[in-house]
C-alpha positions as CSV (number, residue, x, y, z in Angstrom):
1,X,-9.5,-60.5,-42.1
2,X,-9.6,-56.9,-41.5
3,X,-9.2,-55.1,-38.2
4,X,-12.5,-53.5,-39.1
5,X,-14.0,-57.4,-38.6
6,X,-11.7,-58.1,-35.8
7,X,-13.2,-55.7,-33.1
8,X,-16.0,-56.3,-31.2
9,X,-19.3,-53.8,-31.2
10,X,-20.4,-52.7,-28.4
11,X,-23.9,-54.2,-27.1
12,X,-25.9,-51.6,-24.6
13,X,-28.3,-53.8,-22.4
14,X,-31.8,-52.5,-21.2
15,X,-32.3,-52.9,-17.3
16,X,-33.8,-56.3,-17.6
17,X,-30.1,-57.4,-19.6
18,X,-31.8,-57.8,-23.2
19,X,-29.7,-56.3,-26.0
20,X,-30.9,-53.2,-26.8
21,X,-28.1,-51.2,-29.0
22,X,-25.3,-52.5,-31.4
23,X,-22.6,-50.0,-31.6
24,X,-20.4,-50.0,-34.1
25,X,-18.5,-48.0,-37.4
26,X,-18.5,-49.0,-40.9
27,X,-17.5,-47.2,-44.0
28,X,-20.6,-45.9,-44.6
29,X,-21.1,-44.7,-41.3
30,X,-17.7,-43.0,-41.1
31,X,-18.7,-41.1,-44.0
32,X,-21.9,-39.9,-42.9
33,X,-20.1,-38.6,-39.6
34,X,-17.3,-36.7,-41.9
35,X,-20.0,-35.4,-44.3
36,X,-21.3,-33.6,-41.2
37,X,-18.3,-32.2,-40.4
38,X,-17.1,-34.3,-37.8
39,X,-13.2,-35.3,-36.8
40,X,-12.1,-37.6,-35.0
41,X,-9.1,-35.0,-33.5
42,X,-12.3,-33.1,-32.0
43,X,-12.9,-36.4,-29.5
44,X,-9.5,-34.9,-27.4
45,X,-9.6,-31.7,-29.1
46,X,-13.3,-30.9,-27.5
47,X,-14.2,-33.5,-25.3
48,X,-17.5,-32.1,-24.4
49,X,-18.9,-32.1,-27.9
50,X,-16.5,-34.7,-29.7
51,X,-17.5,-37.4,-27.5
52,X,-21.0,-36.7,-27.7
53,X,-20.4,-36.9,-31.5
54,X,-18.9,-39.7,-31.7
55,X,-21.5,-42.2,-29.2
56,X,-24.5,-40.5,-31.6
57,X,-22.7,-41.6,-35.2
58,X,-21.6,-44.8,-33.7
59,X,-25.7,-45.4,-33.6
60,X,-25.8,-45.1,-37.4
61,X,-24.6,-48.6,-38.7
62,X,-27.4,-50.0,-36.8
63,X,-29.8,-47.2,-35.3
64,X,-30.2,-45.6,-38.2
65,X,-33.3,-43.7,-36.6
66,X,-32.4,-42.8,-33.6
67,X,-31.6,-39.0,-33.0
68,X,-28.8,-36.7,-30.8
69,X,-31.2,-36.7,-27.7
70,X,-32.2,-40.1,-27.1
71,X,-28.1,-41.1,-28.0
72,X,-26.8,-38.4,-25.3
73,X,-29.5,-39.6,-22.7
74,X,-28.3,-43.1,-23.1
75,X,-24.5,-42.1,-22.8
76,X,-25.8,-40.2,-19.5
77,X,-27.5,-43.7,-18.1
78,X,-24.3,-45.8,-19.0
79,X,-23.1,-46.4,-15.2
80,X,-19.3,-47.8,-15.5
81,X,-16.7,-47.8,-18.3
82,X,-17.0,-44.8,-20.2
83,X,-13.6,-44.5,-20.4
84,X,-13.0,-47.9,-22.4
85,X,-16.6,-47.4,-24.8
86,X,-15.3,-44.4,-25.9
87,X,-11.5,-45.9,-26.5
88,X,-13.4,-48.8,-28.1
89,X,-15.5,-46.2,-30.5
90,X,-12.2,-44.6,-31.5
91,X,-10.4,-48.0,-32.1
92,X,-13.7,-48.8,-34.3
93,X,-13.5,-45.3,-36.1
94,X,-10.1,-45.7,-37.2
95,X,-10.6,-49.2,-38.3
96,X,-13.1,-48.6,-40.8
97,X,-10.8,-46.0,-42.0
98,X,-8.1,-48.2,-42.0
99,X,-10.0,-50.6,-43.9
100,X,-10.4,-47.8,-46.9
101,X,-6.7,-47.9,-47.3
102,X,-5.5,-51.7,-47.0
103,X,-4.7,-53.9,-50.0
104,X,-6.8,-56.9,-48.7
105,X,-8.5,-57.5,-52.1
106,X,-7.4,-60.6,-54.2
107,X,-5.8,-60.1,-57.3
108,X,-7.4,-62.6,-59.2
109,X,-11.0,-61.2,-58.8
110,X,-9.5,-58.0,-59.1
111,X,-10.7,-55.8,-62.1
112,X,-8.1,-53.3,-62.1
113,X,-4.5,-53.1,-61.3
114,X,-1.9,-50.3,-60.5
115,X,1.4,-49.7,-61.4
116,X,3.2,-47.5,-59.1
């Protein structure tokens, strides 16, 4: 199982305690982020604009529609632990990057191989 699989989304509830956001990263959504010039360094590099990067793309995997403004108002209205959604994003974020470079295919369904 891959660590991508292993961590948890996050789950934003409305007032009322419905779900109301999934967040999460995937490979696809990694990309989309790095295609718009985003790195991961920026989150303690520029705090002010890397963390608000970062809760926006981690909307993409399942919020596909849902812009920059609406994402940084709900970061704004999220009362306690900041601190560990943001660690969670990052552990997310480098998980699906992780995932790029592990050998965790099978060999036998395989349709290439390497020699190295």
């Amino acid at each position: 199982m891959s660590k991508e699989k292993e961590l948890k989304p996050i789950v934003i509830m409305d007032a009322a305690g419905n779900p109301e956001y999934t967040l999460t990263f995937t490979r696809e959504s990694v990309k989309w982020a790095e295609e718009r010039g985003f790195k991961i360094s920026e989150v303690t590099d520029y705090p002010l604009t890397g963390i608000s990067s970062l809760f926006f793309f981690a909307f993409r995997a399942n919020h596909k529609g849902i812009g920059r403004p609406e994402t940084d108002e709900v970061y704004k209205e999220l009362k306690a632990n900041r601190q560990a959604v943001i660690t969670r994003l990052i552990e997310m974020y480098n998980a699906s990057l992780e995932s790029l470079m592990s050998d965790t295919t099978d060999e036998k369904n395989s349709t290439r191989a390497v020699e190295l």
